[in-house]
SEMIFI-391664 format. One line per field, with one value per residue (C-alpha): residue in one letter; x, y, z. Coordinates in Angstrom, 3 decimals, decimal comma, padded with zeros to 6 digits. Last residue first. Layout:
r: c(A|...)
east: c(X|...)
north: c(Y|...)
up: c(Z|...)
This chain:
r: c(X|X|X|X|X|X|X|X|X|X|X|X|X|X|X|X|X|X|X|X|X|X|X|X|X|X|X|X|X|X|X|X|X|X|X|X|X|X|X|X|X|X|X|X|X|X|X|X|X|X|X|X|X|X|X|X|X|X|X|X|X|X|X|X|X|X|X|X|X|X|X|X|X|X|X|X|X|X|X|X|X|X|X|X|X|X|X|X|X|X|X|X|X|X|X|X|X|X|X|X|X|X|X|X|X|X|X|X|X|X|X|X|X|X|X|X|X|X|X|X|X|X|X|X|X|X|X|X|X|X|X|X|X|X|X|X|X|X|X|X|X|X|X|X|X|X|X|X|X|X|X|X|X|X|X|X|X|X|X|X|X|X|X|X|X|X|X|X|X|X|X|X|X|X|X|X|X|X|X|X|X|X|X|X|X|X|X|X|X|X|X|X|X|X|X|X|X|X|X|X|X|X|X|X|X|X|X|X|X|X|X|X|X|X|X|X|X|X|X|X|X|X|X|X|X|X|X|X|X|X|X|X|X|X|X|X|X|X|X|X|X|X|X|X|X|X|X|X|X|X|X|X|X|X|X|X|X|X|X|X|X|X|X|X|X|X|X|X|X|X|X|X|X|X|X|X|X|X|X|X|X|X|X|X|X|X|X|X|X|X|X|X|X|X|X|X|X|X|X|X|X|X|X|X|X|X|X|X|X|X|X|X|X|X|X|X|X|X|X|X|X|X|X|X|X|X|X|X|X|X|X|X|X|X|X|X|X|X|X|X|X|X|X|X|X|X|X|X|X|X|X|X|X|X|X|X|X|X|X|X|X|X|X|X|X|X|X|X|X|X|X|X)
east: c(-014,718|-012,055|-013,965|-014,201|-015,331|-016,390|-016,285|-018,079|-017,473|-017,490|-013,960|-013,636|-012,543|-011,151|-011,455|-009,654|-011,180|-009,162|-008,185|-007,924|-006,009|-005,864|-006,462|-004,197|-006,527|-008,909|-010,579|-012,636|-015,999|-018,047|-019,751|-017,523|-016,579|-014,687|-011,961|-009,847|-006,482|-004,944|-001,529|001,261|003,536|004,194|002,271|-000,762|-003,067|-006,044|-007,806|-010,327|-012,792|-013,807|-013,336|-010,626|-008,435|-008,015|-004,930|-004,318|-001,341|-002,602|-001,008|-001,911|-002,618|000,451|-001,202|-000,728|-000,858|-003,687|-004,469|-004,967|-006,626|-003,665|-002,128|-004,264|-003,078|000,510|001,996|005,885|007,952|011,244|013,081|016,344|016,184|018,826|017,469|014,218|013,499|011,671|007,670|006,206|002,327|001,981|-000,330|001,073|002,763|003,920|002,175|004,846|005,412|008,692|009,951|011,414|009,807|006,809|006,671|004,436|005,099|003,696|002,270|003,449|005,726|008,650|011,262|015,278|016,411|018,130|019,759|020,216|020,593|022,486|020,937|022,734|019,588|017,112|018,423|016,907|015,084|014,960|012,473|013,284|012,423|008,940|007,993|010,918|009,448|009,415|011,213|012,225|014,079|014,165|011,634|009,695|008,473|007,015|006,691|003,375|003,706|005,671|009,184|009,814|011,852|010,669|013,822|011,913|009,279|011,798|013,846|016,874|016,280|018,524|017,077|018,763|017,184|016,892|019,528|020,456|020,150|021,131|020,749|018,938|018,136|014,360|013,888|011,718|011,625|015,272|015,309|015,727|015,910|015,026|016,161|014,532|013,291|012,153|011,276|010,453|012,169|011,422|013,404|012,543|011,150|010,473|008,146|006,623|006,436|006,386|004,717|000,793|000,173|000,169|004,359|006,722|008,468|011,189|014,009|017,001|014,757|017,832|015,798|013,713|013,607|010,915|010,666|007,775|004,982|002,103|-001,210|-001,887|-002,356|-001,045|002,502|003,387|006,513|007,413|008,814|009,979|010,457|008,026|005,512|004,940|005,505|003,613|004,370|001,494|002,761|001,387|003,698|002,586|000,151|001,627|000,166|-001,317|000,417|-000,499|000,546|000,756|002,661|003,268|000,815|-001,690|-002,455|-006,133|-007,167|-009,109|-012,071|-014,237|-015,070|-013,537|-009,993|-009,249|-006,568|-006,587|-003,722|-004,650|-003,568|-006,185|-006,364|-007,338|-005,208|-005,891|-005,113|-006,008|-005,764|-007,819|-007,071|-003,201|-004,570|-003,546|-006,197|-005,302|-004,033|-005,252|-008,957|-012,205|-013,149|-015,376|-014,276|-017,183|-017,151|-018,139|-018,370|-018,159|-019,470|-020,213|-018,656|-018,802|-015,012|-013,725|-015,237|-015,696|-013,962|-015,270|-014,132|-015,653|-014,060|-015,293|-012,644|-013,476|-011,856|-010,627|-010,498|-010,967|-010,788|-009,904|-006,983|-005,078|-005,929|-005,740|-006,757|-005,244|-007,172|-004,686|-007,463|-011,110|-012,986|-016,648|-018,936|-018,736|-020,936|-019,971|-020,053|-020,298|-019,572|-018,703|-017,707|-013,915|-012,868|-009,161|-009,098|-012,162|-013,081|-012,165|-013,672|-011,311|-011,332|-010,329|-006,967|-007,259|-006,851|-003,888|-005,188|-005,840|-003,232|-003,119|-005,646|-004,389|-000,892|-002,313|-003,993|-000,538|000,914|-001,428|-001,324|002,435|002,389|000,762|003,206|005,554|003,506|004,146|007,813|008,106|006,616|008,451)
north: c(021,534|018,526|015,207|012,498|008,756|006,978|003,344|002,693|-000,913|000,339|000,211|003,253|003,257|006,323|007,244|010,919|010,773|012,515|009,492|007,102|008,837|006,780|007,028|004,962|002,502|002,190|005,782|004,906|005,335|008,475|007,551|009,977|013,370|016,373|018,649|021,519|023,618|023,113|024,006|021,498|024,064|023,191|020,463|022,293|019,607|018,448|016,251|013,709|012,772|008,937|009,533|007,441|009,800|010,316|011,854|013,972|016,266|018,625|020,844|018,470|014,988|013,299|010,746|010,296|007,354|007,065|009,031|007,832|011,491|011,769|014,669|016,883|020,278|019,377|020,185|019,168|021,267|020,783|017,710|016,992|013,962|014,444|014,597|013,904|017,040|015,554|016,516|015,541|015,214|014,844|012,234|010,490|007,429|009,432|010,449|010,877|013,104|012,534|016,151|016,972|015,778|014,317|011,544|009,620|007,348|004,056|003,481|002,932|006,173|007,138|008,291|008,090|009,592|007,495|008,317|007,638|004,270|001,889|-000,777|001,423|000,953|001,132|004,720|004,351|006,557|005,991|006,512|005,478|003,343|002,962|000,474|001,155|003,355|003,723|005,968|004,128|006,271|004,953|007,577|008,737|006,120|005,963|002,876|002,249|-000,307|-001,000|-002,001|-004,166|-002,411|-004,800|-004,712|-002,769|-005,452|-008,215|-006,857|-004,512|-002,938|-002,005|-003,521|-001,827|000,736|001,716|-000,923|-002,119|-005,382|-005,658|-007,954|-011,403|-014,386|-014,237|-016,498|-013,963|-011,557|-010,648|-009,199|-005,924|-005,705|-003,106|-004,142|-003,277|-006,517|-007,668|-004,454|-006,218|-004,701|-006,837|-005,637|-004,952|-001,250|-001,000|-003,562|-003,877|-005,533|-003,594|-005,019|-004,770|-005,486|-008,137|-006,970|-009,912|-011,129|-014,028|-011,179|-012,689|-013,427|-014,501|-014,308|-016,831|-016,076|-018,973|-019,875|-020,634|-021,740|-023,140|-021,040|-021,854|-018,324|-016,158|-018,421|-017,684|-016,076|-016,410|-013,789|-014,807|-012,365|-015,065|-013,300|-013,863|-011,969|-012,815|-012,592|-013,560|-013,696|-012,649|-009,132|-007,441|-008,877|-008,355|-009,790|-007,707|-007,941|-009,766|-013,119|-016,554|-019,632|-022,387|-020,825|-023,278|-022,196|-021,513|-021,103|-018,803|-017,706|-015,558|-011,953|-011,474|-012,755|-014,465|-015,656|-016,980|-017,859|-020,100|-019,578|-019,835|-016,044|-015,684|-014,216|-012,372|-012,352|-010,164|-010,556|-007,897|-004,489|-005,551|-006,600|-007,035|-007,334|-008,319|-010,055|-012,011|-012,673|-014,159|-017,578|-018,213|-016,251|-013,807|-012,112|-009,113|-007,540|-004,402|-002,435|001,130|003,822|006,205|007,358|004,028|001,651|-000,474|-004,394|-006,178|-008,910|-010,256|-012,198|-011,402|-008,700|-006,658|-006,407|-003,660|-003,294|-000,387|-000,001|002,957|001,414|000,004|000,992|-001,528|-000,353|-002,295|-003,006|-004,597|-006,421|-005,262|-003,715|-004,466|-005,661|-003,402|-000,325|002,397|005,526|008,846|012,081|013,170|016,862|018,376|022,104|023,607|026,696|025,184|028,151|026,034|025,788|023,364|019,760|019,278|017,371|013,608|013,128|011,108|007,232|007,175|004,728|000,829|-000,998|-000,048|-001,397|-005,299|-004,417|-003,843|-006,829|-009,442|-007,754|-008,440|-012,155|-014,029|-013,953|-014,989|-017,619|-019,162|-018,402|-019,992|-022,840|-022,933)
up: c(-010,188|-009,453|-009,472|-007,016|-006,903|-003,797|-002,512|000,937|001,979|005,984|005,866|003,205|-000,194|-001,903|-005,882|-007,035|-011,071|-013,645|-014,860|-012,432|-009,215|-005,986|-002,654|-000,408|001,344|004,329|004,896|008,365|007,990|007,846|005,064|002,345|002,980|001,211|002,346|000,892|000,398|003,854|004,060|004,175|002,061|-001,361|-001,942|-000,438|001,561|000,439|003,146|002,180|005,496|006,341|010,163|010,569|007,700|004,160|002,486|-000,586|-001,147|-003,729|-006,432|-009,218|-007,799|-005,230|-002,972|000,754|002,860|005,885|008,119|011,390|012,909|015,444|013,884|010,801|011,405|012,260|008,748|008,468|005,648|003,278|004,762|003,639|002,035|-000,795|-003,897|-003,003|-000,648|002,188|003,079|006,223|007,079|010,776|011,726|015,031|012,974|010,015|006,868|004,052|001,198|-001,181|-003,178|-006,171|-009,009|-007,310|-004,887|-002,557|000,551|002,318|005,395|009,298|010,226|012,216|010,289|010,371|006,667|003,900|001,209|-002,641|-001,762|-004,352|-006,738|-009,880|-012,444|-009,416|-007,592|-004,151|-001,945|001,926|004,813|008,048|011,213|011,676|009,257|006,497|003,904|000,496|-002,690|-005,811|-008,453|-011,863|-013,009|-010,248|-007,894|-004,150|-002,777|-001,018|000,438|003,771|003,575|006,834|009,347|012,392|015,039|017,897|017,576|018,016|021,470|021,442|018,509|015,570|012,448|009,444|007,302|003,595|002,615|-001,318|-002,911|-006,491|-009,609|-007,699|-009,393|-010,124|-013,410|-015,768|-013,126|-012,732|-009,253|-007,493|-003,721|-001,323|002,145|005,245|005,543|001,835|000,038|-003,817|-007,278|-010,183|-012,949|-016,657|-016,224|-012,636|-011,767|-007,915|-004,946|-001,530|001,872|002,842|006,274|008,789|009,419|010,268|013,276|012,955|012,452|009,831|006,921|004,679|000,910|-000,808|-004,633|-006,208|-009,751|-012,131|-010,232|-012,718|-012,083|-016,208|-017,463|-015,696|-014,581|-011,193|-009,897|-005,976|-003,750|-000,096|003,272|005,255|004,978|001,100|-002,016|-004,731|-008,285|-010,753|-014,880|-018,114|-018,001|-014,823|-012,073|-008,935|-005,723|-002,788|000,137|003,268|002,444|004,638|003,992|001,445|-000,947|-002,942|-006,443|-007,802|-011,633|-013,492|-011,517|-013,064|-013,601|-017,113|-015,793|-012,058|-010,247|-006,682|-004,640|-001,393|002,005|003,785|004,899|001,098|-001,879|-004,459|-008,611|-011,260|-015,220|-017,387|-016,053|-014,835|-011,724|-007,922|-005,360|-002,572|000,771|003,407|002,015|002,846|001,375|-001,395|-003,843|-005,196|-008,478|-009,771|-013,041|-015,289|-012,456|-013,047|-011,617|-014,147|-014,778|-012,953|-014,432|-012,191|-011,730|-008,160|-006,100|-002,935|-000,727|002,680|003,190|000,340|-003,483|-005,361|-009,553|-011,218|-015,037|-016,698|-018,629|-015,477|-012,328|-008,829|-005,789|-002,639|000,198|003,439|005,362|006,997|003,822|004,433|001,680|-001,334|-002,509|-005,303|-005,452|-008,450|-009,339|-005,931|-005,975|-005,906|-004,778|-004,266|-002,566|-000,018|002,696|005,759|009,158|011,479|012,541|015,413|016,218|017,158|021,424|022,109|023,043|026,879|028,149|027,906|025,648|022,334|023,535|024,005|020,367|018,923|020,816|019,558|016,187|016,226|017,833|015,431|012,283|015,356|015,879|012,592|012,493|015,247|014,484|010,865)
């Protein structure tokens, strides 16, 4: 458990170690664009600074997102307005996860926290650390933990119902969000570079099938973690291994589609044929999703952090460190527009609530969009 403790340690010790060695590449200019597809804000929001793995939660045309200090907040996400708010008590590891009236975070002290109408429900103890949002999905909690184990929580009472703890095999984990999530009645979690679906109503395991396999010569080299988000269309899971691949999986067989070496930090997004990705220097890449072939690369937007994409009509949407929204054409990786928010650093996947494009930015900023 010691080493498994400072090994949780070790990879943001090393990451900022390597931001302090060479000039960091120089982020590609901005250039003038005549906007083919247009949005205007309709509407923000303000939240205490976002500094942990954000998560927005839609269900029913509520929003739900939460801010490093602990702070919890439902909108409505056509208008903006805030249904409620509610504040912890402790700042947070991991969240928010919500099914539009239960949700459930979890602080950097360990603690599961559910909440309904605004207000605290009940609190569970964790036996270790979580950077990934829980999921809240048919009146039960699952959470899956650092060290590669998922748990199942009862909604309504906090009791723990069953725990899954899977062969770890590397000691170093990500401090970022992993992959949980339904697909139809199984469970399917990313636990190394493994997706795995499970039986949520007592978690014994239907399938297990590889994305990537650790093939480093030291620790860091080895990390293949599935990084959220996953990318689904129909019962076909798409996600990443932390700079090692990207895969798609068929979830009623448990067996990998294919699987393509890639070298990128966040999540993925589909649409009926192809899988977009943002990889580790920027470039936007776009596979074929039948077989992972890839289709087209766009270098206009490298080393400007972006974050994962998001699939909305003919757009591939990103945001990047200097709080911009970039539009890319799904079809080719060419630029089709560009809005700002506070000029803070975009900190979660965009996401699509209604016809509303929200993003969320470090600096609390959260700010709704509308096609014109």
């Amino acid at each position: 458990m010691m080493r498994r403790a400072l090994a949780l340690l070790a990879l943001p010790l090393f990451l900022a170690a390597c931001s302090s060695g060479p000039a960091k590449p120089k982020p590609a200019d901005l250039v003038s664009l005549t906007p083919v597809v247009q949005a205007r804000q309709v509407w923000s929001a303000k939240l205490p600074a976002v500094d942990f793995p954000v998560k927005l939660q839609v269900h029913e045309g509520k929003l739900t997102l939460a801010s490093g200090d602990g702070t919890v907040v439902q909108l409505d996400a056509a208008t903006g307005r805030e249904l409620w708010r509610h504040a912890v008590g402790a700042p947070l590891a991991a969240g928010v996860g919500s099914d539009g009236q239960l949700s459930a975070v979890i602080t950097r002290g360990n603690e599961l926290v559910a909440l309904q109408d605004g207000k605290a429900l009940w609190r569970q103890r964790l036996n270790t650390q979580a950077y990934t949002a829980p999921l809240v999905a048919g009146a039960r909690v699952f959470v899956l933990t650092a060290d590669r184990a998922v748990s199942a929580y009862d909604g309504r009472t906090g009791a723990r119902l069953w725990t899954q703890q899977r062969p770890g095999g590397d000691p170093l984990v990500l401090r970022q969000a992993g992959l949980i999530m339904p697909v139809g009645d199984t469970l399917v979690a990313g636990l190394t570079g493994r997706l795995v679906g499970l039986n949520p109503l007592n978690g014994a395991v239907r399938w297990e099938t590889p994305i990537a396999t650790p093939r480093g010569i030291n620790e860091v080299e080895r990390l293949v973690d599935l990084v959220d988000p996953p990318a689904r269309q129909g019962s076909v899971v798409c996600a990443r291994a932390f700079q090692a691949a990207v895969g798609c999986v068929n979830t009623e067989s448990g067996t990998t589609l294919w699987s393509r070496p890639a070298d990128g930090l966040v999540g993925l997004a589909t649409d009926d044929s192809l899988v977009f990705g943002t990889e580790a220097n920027s470039s936007v890449q776009a596979w074929r999703r039948s077989d992972g072939e890839r289709v087209w690369s766009s270098e206009r937007l490298r080393f400007r952090a972006l974050t994962a994409p998001l699939v909305i009509g003919r757009s591939v949407v990103v945001g990047d460190f200097q709080g911009h929204v970039h539009l890319l054409s799904r079809q080719d990786g060419s630029l089709l527009g560009r809005m700002s928010t506070d000029g803070s650093a975009v900190v979660a996947t965009p996401v699509l609530a209604g016809n509303t494009l929200v993003v969320v930015t470090r600096a609390g900023g959260v700010f709704g969009f509308q096609p014109q």
